[in-house]
C-alpha positions in Angstrom: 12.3 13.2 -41.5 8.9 14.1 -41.7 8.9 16.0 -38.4 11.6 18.5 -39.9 9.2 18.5 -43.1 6.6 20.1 -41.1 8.7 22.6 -38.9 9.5 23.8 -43.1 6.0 24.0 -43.7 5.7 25.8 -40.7 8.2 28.4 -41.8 6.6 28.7 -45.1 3.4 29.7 -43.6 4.6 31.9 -41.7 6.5 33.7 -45.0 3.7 33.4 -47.1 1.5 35.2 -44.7 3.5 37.7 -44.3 4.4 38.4 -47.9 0.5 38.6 -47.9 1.0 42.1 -46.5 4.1 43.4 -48.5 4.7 44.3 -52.1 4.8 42.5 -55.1 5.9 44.7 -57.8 7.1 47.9 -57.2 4.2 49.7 -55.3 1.8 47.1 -55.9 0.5 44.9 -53.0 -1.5 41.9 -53.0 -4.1 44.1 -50.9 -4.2 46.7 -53.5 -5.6 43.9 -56.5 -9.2 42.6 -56.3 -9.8 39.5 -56.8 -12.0 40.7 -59.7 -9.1 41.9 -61.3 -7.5 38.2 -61.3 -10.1 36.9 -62.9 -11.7 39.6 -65.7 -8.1 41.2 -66.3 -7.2 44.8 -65.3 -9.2 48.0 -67.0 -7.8 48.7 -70.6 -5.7 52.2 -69.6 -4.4 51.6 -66.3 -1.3 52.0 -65.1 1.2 50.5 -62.1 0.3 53.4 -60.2 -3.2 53.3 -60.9 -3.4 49.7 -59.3 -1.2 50.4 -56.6 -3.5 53.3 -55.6 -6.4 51.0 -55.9 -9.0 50.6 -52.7 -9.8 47.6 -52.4 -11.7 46.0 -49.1 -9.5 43.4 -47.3 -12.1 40.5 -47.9 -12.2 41.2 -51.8 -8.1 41.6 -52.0 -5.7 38.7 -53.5 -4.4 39.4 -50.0 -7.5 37.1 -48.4 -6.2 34.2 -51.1 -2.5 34.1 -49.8 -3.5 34.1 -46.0 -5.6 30.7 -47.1 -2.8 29.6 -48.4 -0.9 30.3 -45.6 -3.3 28.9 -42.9 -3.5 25.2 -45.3 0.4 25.3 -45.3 -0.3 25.9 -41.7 -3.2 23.3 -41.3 -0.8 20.9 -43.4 2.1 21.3 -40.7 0.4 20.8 -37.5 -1.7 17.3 -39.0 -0.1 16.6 -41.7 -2.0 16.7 -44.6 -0.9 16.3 -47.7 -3.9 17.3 -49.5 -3.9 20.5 -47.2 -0.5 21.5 -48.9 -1.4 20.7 -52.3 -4.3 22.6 -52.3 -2.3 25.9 -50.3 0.6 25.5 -52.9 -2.0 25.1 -56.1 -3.6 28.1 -54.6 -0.5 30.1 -53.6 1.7 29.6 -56.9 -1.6 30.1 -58.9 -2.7 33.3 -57.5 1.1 35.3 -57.9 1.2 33.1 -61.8 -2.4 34.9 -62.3 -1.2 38.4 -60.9 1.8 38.0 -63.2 0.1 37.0 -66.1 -2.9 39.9 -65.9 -0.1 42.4 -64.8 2.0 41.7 -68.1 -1.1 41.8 -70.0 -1.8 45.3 -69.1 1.5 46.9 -68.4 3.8 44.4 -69.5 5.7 46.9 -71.5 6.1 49.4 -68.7 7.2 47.1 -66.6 10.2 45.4 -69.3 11.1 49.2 -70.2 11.6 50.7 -66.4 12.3 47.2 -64.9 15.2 49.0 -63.0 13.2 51.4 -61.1 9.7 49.2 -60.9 11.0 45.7 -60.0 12.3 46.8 -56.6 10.5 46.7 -53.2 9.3 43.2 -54.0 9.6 41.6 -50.4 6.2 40.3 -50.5 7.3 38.3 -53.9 10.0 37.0 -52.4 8.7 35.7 -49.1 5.4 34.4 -50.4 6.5 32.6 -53.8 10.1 31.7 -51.8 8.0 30.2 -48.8 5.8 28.5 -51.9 8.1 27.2 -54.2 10.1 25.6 -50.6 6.3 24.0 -49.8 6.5 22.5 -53.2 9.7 21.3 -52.3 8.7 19.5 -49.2 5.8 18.3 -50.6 7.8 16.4 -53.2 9.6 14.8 -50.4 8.5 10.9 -50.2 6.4 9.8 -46.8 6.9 6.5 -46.3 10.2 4.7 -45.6 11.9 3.1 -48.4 13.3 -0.3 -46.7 14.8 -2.9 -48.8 13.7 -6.4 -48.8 
């Protein structure tokens, strides 16, 4: 059981990483937001296009904290670490909940009024909180065998 638990967390780290690269919203990928951004909150006056235009150097992109995600889930499948995958999963989930969360501060009403038009194109969404919330699945899975004495 556990061996087809890590082929899983194989396949999620291989999603994840490469939702790292697509985009989130709309036009917005996870290499267009700064790291910054997550934590202080977007500029007052910005809008989706604004942040999708953004330059922002690979190493200072959400993009870097998604591919460590990625490589834990990774790490977690080849040796089995259960702390490996908590850690990638807290990190994972965390950093698309924080995107979410900033993104709706700023432009939350944007995005609820042209939903339609801004809420396709989301690839990287699905494949990195889809290979995510299936980690959190398998990590849920017990380790040890249940006998019964």
């Amino acid at each position: 059981m556990r061996s087809f638990i890590h082929l899983v967390l194989f396949a999620c780290a291989i999603a994840v990483a490469i939702g790292a690269f697509l985009p989130i919203v709309g036009g917005i990928a996870p290499g267009d937001v700064a790291v910054i951004d997550l934590r202080d909150g977007f500029p007052t006056g910005i809008t989706v296009e604004q942040i999708g235009d953004q330059a922002v150097t690979f190493y200072k992109s959400m993009t870097v904290l998604l591919l460590g995600a990625a490589a834990l889930l990774l790490v977690a499948a080849l040796v089995g670490s259960r702390a490996a995958e908590w850690v990638a999963v807290i990190v994972g989930i965390g950093t698309i909940a924080v995107f979410g969360w900033r993104l709706d501060d700023r432009v939350g009403d944007y995005l609820r009024d042209n939903y339609d038009t801004v809420l396709t194109d989301r690839w990287g969404l699905y494949l990195a909180g889809g290979g995510l919330i299936v980690a959190l699945v398998a990590l849920l899975v017990p380790t040890g065998r249940l006998t019964a004495e």
